[in-house]
C-alpha positions as CSV (number, residue, x, y, z in Angstrom):
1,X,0.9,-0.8,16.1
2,X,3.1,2.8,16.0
3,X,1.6,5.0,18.0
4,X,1.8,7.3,14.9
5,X,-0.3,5.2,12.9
6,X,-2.6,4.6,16.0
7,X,-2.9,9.1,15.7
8,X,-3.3,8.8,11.8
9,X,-6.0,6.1,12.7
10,X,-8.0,8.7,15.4
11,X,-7.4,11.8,12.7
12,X,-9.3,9.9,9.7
13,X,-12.0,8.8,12.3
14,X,-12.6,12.3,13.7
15,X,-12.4,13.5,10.1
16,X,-15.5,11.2,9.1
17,X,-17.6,10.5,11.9
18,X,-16.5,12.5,14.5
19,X,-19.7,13.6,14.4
20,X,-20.9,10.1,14.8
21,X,-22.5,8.2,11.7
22,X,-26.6,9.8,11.4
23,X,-27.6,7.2,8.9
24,X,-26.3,3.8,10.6
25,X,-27.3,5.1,14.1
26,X,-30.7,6.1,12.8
27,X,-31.5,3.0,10.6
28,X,-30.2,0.3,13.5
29,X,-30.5,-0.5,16.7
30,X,-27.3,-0.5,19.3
31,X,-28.3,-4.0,19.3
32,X,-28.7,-5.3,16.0
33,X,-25.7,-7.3,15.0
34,X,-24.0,-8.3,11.2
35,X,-20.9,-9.8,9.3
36,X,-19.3,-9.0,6.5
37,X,-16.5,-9.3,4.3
38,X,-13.6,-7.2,2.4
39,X,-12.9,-8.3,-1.2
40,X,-10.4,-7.4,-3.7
41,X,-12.1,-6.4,-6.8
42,X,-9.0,-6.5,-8.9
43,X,-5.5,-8.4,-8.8
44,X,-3.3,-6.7,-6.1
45,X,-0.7,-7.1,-3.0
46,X,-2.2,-6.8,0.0
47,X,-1.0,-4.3,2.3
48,X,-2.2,-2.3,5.9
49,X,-4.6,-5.2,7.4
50,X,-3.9,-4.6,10.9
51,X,-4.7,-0.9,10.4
52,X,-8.0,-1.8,8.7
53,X,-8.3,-4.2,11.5
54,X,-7.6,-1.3,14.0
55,X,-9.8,1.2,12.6
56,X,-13.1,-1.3,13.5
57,X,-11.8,-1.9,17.0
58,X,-11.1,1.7,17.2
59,X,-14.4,2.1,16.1
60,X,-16.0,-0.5,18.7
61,X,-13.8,-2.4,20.8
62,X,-17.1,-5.6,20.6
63,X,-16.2,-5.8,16.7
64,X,-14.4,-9.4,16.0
65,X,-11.7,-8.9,12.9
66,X,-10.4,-11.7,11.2
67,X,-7.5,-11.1,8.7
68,X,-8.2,-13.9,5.6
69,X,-4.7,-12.9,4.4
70,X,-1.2,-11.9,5.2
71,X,0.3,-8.8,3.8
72,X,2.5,-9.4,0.9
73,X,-0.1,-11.6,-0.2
74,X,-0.6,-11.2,-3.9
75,X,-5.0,-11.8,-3.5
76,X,-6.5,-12.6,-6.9
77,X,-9.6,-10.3,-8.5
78,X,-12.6,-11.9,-5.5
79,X,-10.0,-12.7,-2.7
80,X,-11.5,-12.2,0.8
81,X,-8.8,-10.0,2.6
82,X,-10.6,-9.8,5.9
83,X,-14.0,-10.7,7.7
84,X,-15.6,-8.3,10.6
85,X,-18.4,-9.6,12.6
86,X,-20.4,-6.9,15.4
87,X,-22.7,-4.1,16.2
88,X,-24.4,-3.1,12.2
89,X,-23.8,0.8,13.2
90,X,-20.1,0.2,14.0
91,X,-19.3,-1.7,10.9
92,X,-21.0,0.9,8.6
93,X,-19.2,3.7,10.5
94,X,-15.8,2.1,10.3
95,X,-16.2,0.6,6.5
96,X,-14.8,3.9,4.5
97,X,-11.8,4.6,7.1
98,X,-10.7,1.4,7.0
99,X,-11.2,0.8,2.7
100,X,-9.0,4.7,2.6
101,X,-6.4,2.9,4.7
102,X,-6.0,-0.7,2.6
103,X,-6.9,0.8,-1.1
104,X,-3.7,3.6,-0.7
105,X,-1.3,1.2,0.9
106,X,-2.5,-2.0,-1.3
107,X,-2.0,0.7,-4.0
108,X,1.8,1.4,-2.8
109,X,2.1,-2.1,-2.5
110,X,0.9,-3.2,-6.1
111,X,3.2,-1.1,-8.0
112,X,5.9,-1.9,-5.6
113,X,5.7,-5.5,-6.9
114,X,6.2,-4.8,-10.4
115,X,9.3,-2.6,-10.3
116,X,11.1,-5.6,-7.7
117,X,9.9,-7.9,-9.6
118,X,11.6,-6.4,-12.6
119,X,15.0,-5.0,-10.8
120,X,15.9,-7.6,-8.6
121,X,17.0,-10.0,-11.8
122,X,18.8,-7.4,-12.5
123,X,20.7,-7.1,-9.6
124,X,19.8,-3.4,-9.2
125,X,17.2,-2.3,-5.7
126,X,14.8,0.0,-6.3
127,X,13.8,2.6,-3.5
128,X,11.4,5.1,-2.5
129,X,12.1,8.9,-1.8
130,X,11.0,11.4,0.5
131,X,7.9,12.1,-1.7
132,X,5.0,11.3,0.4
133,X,1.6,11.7,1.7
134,X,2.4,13.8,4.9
135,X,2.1,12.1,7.9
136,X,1.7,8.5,6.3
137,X,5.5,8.4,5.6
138,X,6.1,5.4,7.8
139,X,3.0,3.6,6.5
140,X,3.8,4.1,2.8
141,X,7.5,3.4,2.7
142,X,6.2,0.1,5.0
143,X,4.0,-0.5,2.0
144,X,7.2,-0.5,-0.5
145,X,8.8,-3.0,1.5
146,X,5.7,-4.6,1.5
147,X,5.7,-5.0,-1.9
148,X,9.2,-5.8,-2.5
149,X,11.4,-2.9,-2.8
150,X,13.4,-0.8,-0.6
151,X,13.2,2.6,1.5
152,X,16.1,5.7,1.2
153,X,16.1,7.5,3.9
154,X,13.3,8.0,6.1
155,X,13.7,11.6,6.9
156,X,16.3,14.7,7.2
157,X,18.5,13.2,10.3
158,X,18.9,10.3,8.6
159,X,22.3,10.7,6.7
160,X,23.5,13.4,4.3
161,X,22.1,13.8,1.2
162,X,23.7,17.3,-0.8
163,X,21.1,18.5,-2.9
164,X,21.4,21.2,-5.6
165,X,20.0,23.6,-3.8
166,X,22.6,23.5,-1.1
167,X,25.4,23.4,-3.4
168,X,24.2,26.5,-4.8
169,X,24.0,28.5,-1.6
170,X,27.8,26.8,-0.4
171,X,28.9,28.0,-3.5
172,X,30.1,25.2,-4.9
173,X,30.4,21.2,-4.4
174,X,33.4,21.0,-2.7
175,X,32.5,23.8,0.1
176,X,29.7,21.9,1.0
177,X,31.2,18.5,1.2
178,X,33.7,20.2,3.0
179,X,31.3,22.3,5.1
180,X,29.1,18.7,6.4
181,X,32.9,16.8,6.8
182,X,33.5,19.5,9.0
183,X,30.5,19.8,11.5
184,X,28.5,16.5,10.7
185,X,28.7,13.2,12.5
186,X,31.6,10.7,11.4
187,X,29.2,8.2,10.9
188,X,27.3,10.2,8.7
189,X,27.4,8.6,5.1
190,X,27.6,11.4,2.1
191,X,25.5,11.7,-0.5
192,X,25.9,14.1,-3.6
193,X,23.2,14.6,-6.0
194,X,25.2,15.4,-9.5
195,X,23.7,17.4,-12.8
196,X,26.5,17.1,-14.9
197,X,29.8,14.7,-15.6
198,X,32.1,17.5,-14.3
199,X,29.9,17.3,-10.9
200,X,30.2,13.5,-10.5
201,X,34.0,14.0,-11.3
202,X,34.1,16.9,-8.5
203,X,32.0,14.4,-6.2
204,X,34.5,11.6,-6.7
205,X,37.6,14.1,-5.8
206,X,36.1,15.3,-2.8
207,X,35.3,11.3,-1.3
208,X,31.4,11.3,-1.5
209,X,30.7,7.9,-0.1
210,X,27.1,8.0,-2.8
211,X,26.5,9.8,-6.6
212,X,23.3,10.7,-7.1
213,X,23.1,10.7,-11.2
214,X,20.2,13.0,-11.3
215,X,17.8,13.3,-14.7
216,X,21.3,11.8,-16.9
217,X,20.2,10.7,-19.7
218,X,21.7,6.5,-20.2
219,X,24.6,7.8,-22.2
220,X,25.3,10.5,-19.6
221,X,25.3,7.5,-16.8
222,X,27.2,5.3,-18.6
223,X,30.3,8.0,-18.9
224,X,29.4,8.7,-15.2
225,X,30.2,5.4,-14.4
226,X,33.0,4.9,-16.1
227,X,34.5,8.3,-14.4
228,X,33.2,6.9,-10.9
229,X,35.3,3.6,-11.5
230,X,34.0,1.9,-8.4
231,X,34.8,4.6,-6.1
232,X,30.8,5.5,-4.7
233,X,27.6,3.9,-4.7
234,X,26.0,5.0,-8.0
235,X,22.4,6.2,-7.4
236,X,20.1,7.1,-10.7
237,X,17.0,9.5,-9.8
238,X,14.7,11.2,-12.0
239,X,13.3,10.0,-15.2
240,X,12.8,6.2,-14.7
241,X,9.6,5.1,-15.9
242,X,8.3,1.0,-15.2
243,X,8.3,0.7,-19.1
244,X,12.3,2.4,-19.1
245,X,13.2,1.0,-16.2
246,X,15.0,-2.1,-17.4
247,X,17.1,-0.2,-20.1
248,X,18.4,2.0,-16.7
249,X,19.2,-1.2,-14.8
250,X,22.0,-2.4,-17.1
251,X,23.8,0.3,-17.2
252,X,26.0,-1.0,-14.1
253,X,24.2,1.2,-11.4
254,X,23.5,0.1,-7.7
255,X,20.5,2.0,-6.9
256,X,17.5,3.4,-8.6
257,X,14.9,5.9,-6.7
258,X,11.6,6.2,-7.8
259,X,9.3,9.0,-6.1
260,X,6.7,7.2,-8.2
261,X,6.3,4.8,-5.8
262,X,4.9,6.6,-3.5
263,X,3.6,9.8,-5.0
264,X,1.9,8.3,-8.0
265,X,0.6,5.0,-7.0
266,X,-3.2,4.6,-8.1
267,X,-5.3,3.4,-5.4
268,X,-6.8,-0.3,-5.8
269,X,-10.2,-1.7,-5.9
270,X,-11.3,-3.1,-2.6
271,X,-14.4,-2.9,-1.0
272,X,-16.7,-3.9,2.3
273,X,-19.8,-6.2,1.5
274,X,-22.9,-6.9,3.9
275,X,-24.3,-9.8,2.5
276,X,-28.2,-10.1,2.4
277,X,-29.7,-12.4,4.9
278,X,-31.6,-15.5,3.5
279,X,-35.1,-15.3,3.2
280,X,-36.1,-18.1,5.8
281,X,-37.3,-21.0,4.3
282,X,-41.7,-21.8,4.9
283,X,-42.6,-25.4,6.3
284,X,-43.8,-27.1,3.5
285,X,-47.6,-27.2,3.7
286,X,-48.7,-31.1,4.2
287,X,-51.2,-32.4,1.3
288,X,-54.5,-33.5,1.9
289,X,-54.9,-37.4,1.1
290,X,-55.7,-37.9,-2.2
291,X,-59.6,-39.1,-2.6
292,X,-60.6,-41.7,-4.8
293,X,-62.8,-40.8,-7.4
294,X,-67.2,-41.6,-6.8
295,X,-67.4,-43.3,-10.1
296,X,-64.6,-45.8,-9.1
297,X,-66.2,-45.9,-5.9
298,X,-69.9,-47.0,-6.8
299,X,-68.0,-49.4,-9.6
300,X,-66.0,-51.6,-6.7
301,X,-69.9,-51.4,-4.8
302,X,-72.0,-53.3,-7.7
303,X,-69.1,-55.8,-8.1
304,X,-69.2,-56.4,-4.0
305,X,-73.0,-57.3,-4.7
């Protein structure tokens, strides 16, 4: 495990019980023992086990995890995900760090699925974007991949990416191309987010190596295209919807980022069950040898005589 997610991991615990857990610790003893189980209470692809798993052993090293599924596993609506056995108190403490963990990145995971599962027909990939939870950036753009799309880049120093901000303080496109040609790495890709047609024409003079076709509308990207010609990896951003995303994935693009993914992924139903111990079962009570009945009795007497 990251040693990032391993911090995230000791933050969440200190957050809820770092003053330990006053209910479990009062109602059971350090000694007293249980199982239980995590189920998916809807359809969903599972995703962030081993963190669940290392929240209870972060927890208490004695509790025994065993993962019932793999991530990337689409579970059906009453699919065991994962079974913890231990010390009551330290299940109970862990169960809401470790549901926070898998319901988010199961969440991530879920919708990831159905954009892939639509774009990659298509022949178009669909990425994430910088727009996440901060500090879970590794674990949520883990969780798109998890759920079959793809990640831009992961942070700042990761290759150039000329926003419209910085073209407005450079002054114009072309000075800042110019500006990051000049001082940045020569391995360093560029990328040029683009407003308008007469920005993705200035973007194709100047070399960029990616157009970003930001918030076009699909007639705006299809003359973007045609004025790009092959010369850049075309990137659409802004404005893609699940329910639009197929009209934007014929329009002869190569990329499609979706902050969605991350920033707007609802959170799915899973949750920790204890199940309730079976009443233990009473020896059934022997019964008493039936007796015959006195008039039968005295009538098998006079017929003896």
């Amino acid at each position: 495990m990251h040693p990032r997610t391993e911090h995230l991991i000791d933050l969440a615990l200190e957050e809820d019980a770092g003053l330990g857990d006053v209910t479990s610790r009062a109602i059971f003893a350090h000694n007293h023992r249980t199982s239980a189980y995590i189920e998916a209470k809807q359809d969903l692809v599972i995703c962030g086990l081993e963190v669940a798993a290392g929240v209870f052993t972060r927890v208490d090293s004695a509790l025994k995890v065993e993962l019932t599924a793999h991530d990337g596993d689409f579970v059906k609506k009453g699919g065991i995900v994962l079974r913890v056995s231990g010390p009551t108190a330290s299940v109970l403490t862990a169960e809401r760090t470790a549901l926070n963990f898998i319901q988010r990145l199961s969440g991530i995971a879920t919708l990831s699925r159905k954009f892939a599962e639509v774009a990659k027909p298509l022949g178009v990939r669909v990425v994430d974007t910088r727009k996440t939870t901060p500090g879970y950036r590794e674990l949520e753009k883990y969780a798109v991949r998890t759920g079959g799309c793809h990640n831009h880049r992961y942070s700042l120093g990761e290759h150039v990416l000329i926003k419209d901000n910085h073209i407005a303080a450079a002054g114009s496109l072309t000075a800042a191309v110019q500006r990051v040609r000049d001082a940045a790495p020569h391995t360093a890709k560029i990328e040029v987010e683009t407003k308008t047609l007469a920005e993705v024409r200035e973007a194709v003079r100047v070399g960029a190596e990616v157009i970003m076709l930001d918030n076009m509308t699909p007639d705006q990207i299809r003359a973007s295209v045609a004025a790009i010609a092959g010369a850049a990896i075309i990137e659409v951003s802004g404005g893609v919807r699940f329910e639009t995303l197929r009209d934007f994935a014929v329009l002869g693009i190569d990329v499609i980022s979706i902050g969605a993914l991350t920033h707007s992924a609802p959170s799915v139903d899973l949750s920790l069950t204890v199940p309730m111990p079976k009443p233990a079962k009473k020896p059934a009570a022997k019964k008493p040898a039936a007796k015959k009945p006195a008039a039968k009795a005295k009538a098998k007497k006079r017929r003896a005589v």
